[in-house]
PAZAPA-4460 file (N, C-alpha, C; in steps of 0.05 Angstrom, whole numbers, plus 32768, in hexadecimal, padded with zeros to 4 digits):
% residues 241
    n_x    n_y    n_z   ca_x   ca_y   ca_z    c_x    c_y    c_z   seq   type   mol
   71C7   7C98   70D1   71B6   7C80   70D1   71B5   7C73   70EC     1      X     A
   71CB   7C6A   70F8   71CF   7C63   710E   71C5   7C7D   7130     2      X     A
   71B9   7C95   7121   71B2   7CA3   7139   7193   7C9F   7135     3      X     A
   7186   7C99   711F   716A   7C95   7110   7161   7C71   711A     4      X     A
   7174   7C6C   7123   716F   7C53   712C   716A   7C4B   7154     5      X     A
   7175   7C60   7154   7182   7C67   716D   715C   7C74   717C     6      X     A
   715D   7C8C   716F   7145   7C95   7174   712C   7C89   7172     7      X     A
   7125   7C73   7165   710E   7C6F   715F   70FD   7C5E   7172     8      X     A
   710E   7C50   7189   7105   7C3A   71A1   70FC   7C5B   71AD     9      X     A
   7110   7C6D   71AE   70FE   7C83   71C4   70E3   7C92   71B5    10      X     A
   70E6   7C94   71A2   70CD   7C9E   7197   70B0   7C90   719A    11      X     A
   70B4   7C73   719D   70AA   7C62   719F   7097   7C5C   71BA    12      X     A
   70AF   7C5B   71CA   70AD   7C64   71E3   709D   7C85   71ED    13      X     A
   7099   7C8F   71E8   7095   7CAB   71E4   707D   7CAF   71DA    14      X     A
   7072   7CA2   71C9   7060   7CA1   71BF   7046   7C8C   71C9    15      X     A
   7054   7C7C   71E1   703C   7C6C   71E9   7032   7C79   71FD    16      X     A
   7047   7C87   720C   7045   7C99   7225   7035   7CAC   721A    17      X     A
   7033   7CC0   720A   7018   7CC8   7206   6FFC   7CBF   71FE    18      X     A
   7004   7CA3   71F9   6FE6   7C99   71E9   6FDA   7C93   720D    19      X     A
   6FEA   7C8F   7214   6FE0   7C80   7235   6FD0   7C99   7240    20      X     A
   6FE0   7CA9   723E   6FD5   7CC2   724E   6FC4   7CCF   7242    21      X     A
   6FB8   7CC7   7229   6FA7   7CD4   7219   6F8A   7CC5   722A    22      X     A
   6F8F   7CA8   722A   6F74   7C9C   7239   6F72   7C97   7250    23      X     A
   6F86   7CA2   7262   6F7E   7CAA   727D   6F72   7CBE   7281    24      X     A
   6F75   7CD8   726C   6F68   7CF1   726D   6F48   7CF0   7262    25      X     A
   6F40   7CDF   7250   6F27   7CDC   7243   6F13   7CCD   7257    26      X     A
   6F16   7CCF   7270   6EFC   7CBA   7285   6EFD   7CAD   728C    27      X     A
   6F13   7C9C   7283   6F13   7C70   728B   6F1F   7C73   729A    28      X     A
   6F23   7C8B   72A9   6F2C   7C83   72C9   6F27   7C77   72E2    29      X     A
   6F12   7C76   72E5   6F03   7C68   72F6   6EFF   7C44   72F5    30      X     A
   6EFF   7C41   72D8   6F07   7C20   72D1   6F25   7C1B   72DC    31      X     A
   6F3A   7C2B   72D4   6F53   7C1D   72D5   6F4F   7C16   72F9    32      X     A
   6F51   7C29   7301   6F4A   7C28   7323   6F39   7C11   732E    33      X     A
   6F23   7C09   7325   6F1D   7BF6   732D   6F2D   7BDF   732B    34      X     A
   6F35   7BDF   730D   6F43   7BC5   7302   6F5E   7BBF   7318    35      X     A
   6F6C   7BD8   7326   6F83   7BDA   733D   6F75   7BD2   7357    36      X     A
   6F5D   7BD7   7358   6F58   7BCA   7375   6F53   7BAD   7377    37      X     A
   6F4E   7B9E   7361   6F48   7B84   7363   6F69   7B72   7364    38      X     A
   6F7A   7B7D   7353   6F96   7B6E   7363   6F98   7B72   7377    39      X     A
   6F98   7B87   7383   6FA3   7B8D   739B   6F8B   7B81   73B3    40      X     A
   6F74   7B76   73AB   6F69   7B6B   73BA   6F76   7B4A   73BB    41      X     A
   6F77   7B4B   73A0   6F87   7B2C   7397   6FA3   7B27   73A8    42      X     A
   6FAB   7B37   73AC   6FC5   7B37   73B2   6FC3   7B31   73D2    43      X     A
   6FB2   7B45   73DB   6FBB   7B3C   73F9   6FB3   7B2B   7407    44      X     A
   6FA2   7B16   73FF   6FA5   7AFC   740A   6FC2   7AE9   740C    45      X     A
   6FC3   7AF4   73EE   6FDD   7AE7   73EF   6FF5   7AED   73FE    46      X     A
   6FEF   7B0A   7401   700E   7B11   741A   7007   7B08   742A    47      X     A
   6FE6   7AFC   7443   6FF0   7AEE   7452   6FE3   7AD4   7456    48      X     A
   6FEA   7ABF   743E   6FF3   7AAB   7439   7012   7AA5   7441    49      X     A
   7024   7AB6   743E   703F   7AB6   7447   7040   7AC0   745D    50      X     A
   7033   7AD0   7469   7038   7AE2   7483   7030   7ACF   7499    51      X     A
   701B   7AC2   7497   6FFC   7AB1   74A7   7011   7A92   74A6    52      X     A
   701A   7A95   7492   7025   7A72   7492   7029   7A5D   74A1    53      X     A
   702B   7A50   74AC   7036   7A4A   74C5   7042   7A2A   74B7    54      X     A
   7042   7A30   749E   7058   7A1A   749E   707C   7A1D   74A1    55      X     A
   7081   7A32   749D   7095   7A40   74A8   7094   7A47   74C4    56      X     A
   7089   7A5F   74D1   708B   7A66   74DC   707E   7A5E   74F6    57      X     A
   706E   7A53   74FD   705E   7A3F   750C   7068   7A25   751A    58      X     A
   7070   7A1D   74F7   7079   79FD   74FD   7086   79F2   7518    59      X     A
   7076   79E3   7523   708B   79D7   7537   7096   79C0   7532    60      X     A
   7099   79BA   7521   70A9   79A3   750F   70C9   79AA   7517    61      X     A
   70C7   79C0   751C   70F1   79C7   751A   70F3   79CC   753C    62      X     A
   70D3   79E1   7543   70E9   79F1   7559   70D4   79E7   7576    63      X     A
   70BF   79D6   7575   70B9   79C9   758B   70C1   79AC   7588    64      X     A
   70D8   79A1   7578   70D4   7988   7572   70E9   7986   758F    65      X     A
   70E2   796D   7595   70ED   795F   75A5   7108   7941   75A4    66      X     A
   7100   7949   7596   7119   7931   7587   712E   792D   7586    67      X     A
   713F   794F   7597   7159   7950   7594   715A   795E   75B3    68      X     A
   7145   796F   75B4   7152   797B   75CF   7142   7972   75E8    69      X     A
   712B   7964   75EC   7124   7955   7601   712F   7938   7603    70      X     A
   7131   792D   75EA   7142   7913   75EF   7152   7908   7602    71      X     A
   7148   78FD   7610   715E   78F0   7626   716B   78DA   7625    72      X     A
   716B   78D9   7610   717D   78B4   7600   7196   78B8   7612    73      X     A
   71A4   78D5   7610   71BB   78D1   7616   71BC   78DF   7636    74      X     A
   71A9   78F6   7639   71B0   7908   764B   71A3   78F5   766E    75      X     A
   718A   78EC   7667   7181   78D9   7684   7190   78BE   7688    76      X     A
   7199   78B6   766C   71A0   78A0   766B   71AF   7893   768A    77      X     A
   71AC   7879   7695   71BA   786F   76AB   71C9   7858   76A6    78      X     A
   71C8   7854   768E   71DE   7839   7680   71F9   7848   768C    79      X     A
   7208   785E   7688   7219   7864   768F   7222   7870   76AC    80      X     A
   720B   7884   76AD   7207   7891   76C2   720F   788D   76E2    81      X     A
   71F4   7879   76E3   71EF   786C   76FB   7201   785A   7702    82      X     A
   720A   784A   76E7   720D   7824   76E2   7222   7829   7700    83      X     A
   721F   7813   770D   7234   780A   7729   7240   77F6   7723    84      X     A
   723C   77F5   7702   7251   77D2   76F9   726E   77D8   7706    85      X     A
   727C   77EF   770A   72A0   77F0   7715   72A1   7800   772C    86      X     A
   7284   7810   772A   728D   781D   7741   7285   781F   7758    87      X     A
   726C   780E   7760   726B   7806   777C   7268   77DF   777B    88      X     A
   727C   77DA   7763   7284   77C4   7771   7294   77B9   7784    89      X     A
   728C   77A0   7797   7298   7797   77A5   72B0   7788   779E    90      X     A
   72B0   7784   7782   72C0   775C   777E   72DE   7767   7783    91      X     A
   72EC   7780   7782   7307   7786   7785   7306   778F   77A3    92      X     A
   72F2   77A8   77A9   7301   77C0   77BE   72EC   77AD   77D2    93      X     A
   72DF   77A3   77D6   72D5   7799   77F2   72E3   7780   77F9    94      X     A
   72EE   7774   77E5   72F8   7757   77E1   730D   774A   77F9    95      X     A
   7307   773E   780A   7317   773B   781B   732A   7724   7821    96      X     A
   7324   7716   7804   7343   7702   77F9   735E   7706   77FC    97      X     A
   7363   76F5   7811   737D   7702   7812   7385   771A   782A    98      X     A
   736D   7729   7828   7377   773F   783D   7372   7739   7858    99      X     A
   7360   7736   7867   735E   7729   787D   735D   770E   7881   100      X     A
   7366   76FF   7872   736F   76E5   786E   7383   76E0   7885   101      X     A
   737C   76D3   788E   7397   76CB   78AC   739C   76AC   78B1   102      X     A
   739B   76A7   7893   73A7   7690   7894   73C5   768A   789D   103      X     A
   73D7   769A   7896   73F4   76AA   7895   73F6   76B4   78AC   104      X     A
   73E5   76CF   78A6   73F0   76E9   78B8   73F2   76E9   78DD   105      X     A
   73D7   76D4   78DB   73D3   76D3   78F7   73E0   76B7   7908   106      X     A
   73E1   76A5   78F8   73E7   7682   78FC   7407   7687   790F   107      X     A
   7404   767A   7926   7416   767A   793E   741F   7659   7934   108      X     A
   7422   7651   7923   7432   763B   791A   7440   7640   7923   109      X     A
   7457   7631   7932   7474   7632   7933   747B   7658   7948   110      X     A
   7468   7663   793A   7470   7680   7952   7477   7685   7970   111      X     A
   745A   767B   7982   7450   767E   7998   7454   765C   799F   112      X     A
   7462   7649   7995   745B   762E   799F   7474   762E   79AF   113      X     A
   7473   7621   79C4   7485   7617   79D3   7497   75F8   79D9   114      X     A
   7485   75F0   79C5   748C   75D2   79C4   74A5   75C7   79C1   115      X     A
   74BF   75DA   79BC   74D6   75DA   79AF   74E9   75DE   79C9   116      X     A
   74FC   75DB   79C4   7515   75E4   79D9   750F   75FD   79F0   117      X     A
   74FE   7611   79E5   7505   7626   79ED   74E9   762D   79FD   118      X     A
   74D7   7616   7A09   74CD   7614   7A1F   74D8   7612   7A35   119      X     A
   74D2   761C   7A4B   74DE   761F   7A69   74C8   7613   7A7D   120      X     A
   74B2   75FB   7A70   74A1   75F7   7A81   749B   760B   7A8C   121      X     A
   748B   7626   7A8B   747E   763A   7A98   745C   762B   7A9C   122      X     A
   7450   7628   7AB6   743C   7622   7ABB   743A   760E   7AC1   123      X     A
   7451   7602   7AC1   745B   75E2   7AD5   7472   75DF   7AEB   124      X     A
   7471   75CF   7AFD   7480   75C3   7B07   7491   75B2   7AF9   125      X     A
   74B6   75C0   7AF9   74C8   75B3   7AEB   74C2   7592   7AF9   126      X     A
   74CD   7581   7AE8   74D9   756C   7AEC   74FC   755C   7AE7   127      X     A
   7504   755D   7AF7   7520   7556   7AF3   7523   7536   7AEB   128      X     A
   752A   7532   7ADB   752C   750D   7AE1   754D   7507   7ACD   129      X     A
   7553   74F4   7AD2   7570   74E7   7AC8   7569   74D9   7AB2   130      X     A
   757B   74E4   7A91   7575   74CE   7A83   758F   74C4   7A77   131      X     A
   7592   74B9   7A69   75A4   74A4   7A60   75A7   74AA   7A46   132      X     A
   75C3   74BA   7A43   75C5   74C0   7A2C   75E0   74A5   7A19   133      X     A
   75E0   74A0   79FE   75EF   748D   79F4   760D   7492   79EF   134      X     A
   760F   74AF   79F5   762B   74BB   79F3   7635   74C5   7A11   135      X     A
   762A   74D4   7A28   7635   74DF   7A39   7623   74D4   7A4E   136      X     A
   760F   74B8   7A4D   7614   74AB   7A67   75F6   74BD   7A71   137      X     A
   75F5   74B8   7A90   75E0   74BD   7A9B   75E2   74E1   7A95   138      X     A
   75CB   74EC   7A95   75CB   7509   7A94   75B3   751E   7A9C   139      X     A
   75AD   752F   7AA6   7591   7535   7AAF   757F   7541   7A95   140      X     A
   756D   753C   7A9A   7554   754B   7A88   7539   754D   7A93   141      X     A
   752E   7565   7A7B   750E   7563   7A93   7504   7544   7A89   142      X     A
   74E8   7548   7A99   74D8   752F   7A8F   74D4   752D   7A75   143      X     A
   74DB   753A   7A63   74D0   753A   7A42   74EC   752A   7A37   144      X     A
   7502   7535   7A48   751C   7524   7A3B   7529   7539   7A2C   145      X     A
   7523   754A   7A38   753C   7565   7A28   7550   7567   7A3C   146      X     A
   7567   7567   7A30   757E   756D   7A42   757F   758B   7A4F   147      X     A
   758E   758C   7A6D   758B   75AD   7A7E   75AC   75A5   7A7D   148      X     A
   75B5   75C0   7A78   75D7   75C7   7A7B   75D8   75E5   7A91   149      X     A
   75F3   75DA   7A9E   75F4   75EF   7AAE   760B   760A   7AA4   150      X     A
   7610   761D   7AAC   761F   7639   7AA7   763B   7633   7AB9   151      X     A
   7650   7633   7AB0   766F   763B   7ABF   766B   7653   7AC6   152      X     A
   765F   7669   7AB4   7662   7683   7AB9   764E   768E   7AD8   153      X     A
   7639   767E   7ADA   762A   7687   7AF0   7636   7687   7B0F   154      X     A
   7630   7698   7B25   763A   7696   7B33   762F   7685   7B4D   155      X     A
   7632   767C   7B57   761F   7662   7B69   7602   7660   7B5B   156      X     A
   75E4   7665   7B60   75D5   7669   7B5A   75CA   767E   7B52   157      X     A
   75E1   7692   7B41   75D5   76A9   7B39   75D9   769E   7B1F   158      X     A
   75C6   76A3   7B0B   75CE   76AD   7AEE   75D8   76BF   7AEB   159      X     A
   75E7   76B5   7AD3   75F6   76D2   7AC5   75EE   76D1   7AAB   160      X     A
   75E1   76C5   7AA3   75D8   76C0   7A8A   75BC   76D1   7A84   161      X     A
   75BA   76E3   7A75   759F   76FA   7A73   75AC   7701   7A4B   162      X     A
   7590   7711   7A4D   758C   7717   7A2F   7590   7708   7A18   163      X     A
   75A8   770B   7A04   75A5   76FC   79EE   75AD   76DC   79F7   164      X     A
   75BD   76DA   7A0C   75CA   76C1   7A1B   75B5   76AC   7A21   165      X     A
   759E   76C2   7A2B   7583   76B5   7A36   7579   76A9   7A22   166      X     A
   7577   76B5   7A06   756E   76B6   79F4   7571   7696   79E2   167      X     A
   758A   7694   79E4   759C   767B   79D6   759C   7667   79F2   168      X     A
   759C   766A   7A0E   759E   7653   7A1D   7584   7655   7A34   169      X     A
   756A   765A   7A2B   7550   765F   7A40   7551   764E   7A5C   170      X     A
   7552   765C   7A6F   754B   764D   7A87   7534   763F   7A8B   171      X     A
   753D   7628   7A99   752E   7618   7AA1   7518   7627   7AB8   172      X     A
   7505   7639   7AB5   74F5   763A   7ACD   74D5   7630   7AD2   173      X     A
   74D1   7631   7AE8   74B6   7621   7AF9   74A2   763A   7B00   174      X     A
   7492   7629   7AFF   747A   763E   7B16   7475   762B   7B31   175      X     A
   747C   7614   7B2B   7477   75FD   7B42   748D   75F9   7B50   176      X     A
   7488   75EC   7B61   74AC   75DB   7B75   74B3   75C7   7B5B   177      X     A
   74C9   75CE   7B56   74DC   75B7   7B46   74DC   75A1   7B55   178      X     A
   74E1   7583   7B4A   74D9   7572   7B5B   74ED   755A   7B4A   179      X     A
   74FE   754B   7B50   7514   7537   7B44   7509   7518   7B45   180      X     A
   750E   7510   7B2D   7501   74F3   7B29   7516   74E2   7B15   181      X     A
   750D   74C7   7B18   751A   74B5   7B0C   7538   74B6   7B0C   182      X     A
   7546   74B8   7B1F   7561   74B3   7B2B   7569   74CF   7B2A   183      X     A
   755A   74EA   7B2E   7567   74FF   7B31   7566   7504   7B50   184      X     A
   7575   7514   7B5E   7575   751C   7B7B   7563   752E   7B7C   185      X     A
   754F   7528   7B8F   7543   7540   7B9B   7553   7556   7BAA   186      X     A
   7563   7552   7BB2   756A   7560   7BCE   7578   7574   7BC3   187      X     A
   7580   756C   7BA4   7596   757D   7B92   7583   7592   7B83   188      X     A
   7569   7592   7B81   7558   75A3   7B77   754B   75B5   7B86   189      X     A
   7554   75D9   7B73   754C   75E6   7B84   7540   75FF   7B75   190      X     A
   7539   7613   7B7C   7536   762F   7B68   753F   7645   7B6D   191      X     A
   7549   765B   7B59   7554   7677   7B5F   7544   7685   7B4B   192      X     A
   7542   76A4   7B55   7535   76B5   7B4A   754A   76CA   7B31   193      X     A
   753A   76C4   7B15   754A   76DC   7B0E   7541   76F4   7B11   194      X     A
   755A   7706   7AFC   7551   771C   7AF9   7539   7724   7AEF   195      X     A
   7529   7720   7AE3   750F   771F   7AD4   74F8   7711   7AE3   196      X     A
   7503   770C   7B00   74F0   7705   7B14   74E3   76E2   7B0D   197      X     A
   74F2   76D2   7AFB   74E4   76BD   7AFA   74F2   76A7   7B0E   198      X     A
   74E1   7692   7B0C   74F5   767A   7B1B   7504   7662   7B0A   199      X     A
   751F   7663   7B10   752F   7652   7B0A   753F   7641   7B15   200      X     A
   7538   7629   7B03   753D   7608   7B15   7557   760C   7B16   201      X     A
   7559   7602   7B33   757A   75F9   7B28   7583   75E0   7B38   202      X     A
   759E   75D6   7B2F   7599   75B7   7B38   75C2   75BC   7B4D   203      X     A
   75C5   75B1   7B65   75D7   75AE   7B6F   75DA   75CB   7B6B   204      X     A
   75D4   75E3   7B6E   75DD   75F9   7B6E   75DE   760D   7B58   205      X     A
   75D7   75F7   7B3A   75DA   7607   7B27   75C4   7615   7B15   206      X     A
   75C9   7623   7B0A   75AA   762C   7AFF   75AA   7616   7AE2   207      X     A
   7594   7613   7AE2   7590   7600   7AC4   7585   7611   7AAF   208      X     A
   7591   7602   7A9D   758A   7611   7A7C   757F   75FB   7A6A   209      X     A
   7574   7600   7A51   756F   75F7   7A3F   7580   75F9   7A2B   210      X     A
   7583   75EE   7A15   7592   7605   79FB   7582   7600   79DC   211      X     A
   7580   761C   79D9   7560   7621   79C4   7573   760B   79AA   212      X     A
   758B   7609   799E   758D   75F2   798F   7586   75CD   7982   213      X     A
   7587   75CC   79A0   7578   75B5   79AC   7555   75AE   79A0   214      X     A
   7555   75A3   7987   7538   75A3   797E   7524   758A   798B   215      X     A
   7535   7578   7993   7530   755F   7999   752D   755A   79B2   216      X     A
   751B   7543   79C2   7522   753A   79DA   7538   7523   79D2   217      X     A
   754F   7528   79ED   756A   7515   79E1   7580   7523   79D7   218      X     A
   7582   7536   79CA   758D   754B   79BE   75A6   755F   79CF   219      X     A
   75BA   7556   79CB   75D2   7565   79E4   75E2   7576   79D3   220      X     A
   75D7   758D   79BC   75EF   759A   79AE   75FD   75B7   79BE   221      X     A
   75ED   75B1   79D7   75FD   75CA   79E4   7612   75C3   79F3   222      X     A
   761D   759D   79F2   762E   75AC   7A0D   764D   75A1   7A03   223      X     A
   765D   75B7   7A1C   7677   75C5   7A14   767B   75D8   7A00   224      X     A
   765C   75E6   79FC   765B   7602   79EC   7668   760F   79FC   225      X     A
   7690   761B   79E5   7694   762F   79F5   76A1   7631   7A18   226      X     A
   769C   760F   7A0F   76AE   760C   7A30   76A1   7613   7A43   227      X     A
   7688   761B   7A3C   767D   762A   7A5E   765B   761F   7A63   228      X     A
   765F   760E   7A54   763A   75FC   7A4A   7641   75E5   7A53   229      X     A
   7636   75CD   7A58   763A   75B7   7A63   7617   75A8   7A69   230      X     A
   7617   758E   7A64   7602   7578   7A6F   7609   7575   7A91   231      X     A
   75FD   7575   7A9A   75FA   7569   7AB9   75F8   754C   7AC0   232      X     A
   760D   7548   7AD0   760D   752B   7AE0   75F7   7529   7AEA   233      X     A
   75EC   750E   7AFA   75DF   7504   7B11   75E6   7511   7B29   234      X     A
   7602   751E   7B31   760C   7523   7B40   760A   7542   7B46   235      X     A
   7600   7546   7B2D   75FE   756D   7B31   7614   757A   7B1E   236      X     A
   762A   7564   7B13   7647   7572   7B0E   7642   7580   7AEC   237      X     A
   7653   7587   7AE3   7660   7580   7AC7   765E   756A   7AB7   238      X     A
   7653   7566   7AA6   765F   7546   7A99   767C   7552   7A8F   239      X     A
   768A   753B   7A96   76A6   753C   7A84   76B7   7552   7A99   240      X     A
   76A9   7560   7AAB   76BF   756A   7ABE   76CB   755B   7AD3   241      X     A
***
């Protein structure tokens, strides 16, 4: 039963296949043929409907769009680029606050001034004159009233006093004739040359000094520095010798 069941789709089958071929053989050949050329006319418009398309293949919607790859939002852009907001500013690297500022650097305050002890009248004619001190009595000074001390160590009118010595006790020197006033002796005023070629006053024979301590006119803290420092008499001497 089950092979009778089996067979009968092929029989079936089998049996249309000759009915087909029965009326292909009887003349209606020529109809079916036509009836095949009219799909196939049908048809190939339609293959190129898909072929011809150009909504695919055409489109420049995707592949001339410009939207992504001419864009220059980011690529011309000069917000970043160009910008000279940090980097050819002036307000830090040209800024010259401070740097050539010579308020400081250059100011001869107190540097180059001579107004202090440790002028030697250069570009004057010394003046010798006698003043009156409240502790040691009459005593010489220039005209400004600074006390001149003479050297034990020097030898008649030579100095012996050079370098750091110079340094701490500056000679008194002139470019002019020294000249004695207000109860000093002229005849006791005279000049020697140092080593360094300048001229130095000296009074009764001795060379005269200053002493750079001395801030004041009036001011006598150099003498008996050391036993070999001393203020000067009227007389030319030592005080206190």
């Amino acid at each position: 039963m089950r092979r009778m069941l089996l067979l009968l789709p092929l029989l079936i089958a089998l049996l249309l296949v000759v009915a087909a071929c029965n009326q292909s053989e009887g003349g209606g050949g020529a109809a079916p043929a036509a009836a095949t050329d009219t799909p196939a006319a049908a048809i190939e418009p339609t293959a190129t409907e898909a072929v011809t398309s150009t909504e695919e293949t055409t489109s420049t919607e995707e592949m001339t769009s410009t939207e992504g790859m001419t864009s220059t939002e980011g690529m011309t852009s000069t917000e970043e680029m160009t910008s000279t907001e940090g980097m050819t500013g002036t307000e830090e690297m040209t800024s010259t606050e401070g740097m050539t500022s010579t308020e400081g650097m250059t100011s001869t305050e107190g540097m180059t001034s001579t107004e202090g002890m440790t002028s030697t009248g250069a570009g004057e004619a010394i003046v010798i004159i006698v003043t009156n001190n409240p502790e040691y009595g009459d005593i010489l000074t220039d005209s400004q009233g600074r006390a001149v001390y003479l050297f034990t160590k020097d030898t008649g009118d030579t100095s012996t006093c050079t370098g750091s010595c110079a340094e701490n006790w500056p000679p008194v020197t002139t470019t002019g004739e020294p000249t004695a006033s207000s109860g000093a002796d002229q005849s006791l005023v005279g000049t020697t040359t140092r080593d360094d070629g300048t001229t130095q006053v000296t009074y009764n024979g001795h060379p005269l000094y200053y002493y750079a301590k001395d801030q004041n006119p009036g001011d006598t803290t150099g003498h008996e520095v050391g036993d070999v420092w001393y203020l000067i008499t009227v007389e030319g001497n030592q005080v206190g010798g």
